[in-house]
C-alpha positions in Angstrom: 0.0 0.0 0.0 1.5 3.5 -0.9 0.6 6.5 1.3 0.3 9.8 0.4 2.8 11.9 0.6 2.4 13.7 3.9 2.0 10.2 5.8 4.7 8.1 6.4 4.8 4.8 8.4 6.2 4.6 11.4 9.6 3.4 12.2 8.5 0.8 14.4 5.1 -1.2 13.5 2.8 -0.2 10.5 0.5 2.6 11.8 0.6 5.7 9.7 1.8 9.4 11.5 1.5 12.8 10.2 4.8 13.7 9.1 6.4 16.2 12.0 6.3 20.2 11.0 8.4 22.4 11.9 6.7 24.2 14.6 4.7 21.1 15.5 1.0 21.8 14.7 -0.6 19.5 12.9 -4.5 20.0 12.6 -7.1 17.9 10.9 -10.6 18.2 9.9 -13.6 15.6 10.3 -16.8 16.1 8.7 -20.1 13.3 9.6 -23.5 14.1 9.9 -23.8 11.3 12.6 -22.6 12.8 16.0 -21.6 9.3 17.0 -19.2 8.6 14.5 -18.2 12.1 14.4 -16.9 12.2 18.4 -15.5 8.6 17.5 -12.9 9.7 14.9 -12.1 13.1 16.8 -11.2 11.0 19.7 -8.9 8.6 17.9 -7.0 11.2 16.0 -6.7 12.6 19.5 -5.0 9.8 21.0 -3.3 8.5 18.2 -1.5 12.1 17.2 -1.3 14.3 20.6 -1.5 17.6 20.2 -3.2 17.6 16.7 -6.0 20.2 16.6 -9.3 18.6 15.3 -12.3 20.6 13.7 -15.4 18.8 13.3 -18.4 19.7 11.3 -22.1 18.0 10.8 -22.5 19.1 7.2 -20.8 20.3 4.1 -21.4 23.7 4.5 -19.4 23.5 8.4 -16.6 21.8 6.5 -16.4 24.2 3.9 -16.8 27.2 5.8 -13.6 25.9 8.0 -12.0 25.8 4.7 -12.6 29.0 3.3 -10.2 30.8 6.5 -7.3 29.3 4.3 -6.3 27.5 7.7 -4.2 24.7 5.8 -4.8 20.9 7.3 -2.7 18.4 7.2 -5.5 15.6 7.2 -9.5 15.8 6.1 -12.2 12.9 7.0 -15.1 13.4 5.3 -18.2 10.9 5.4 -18.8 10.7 1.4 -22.3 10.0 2.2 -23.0 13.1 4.5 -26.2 14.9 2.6 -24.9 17.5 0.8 -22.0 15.4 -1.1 
């Protein structure tokens, strides 16, 4: 499996890290209509990459309005079949 090119594996085992910045901020966006899964996949990026900062948004319109500061992320989960897509 190739990864794209700002994920590498890690050194040791096969689980995939946002490559280090210079100043250290990493900061993803997760986009789901269902609260649920929403909180779920905030709380792993959590705990799998400390100190990224998540943004999560119920529709398209949230996503795209987080977007539009010009904010770059380094990672974006979006539910393809959120209404709206």
């Amino acid at each position: 499996m190739r990864l794209p090119p700002r994920v590498r594996k890690a050194q040791q085992g096969t689980m995939p890290v946002l490559c280090n910045k210079a100043d250290g901020a990493r900061r993803a966006i997760v986009a789901d209509d269902h609260p649920l899964y929403r909180e779920a996949a905030c709380l792993r990026l959590e705990r799998q990459f400390p100190g990224i900062e998540v943004v999560a948004g119920g529709s398209l319109e949230d996503v795209l309005q987080q977007l539009a500061d010009g904010s770059p992320f380094d990672l974006i989960l979006i539910d393809y079949s959120m209404p709206g897509m």
